[in-house]
C-alpha positions, 0 to 999 in steps of 0.5 A, a space after each residue: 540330126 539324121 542328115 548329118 549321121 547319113 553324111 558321116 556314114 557316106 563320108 566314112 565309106 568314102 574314106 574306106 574306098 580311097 584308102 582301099 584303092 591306095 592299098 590296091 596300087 602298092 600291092 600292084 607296084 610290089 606284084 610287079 617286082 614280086 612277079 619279076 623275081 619269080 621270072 629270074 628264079 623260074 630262069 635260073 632253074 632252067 638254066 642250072 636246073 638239069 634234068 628237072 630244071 624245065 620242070 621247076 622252072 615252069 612252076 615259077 613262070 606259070 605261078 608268077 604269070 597267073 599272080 600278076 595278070 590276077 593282081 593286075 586285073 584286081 582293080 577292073 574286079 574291084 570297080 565291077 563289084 563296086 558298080 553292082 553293090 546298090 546302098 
């Protein structure tokens, strides 16, 4: 009976990893779009921004930048925490 309880709980956690990287795929591919959507906006301040549009722009490039190379680089932190965590 134990076998079969270690191979439930293995098959559970299985299941839970699969469904975490396929989560972690969408929300790259909607990082993606998000990120380019935030270079247009940081664009448009800094085209019809005026005085202050450099400043403003730079927000959107900078927080969009940081946002995607996080996002991106969430599977490599993902699959490094999964190599050191020992059941």
């Amino acid at each position: 009976m134990s076998v079969f309880m270690n191979y439930m709980v293995l098959s559970a956690i299985s299941n839970l990893q699969s469904t975490g990287a396929s989560i972690l795929t969408a929300m790259q591919l909607l990082g993606i779009i998000s990120a380019a959507i935030a270079f247009g906006i940081g664009a448009y301040h800094l085209i019809w921004g005026g005085v202050r549009g450099r400043q403003s722009s730079l927000v959107w490039f900078i927080g969009g930048s940081v946002g995607l190379v996080v996002l991106m680089g969430a599977t490599a932190i993902a699959e490094y925490i999964d190599s050191q965590v020992v059941f």
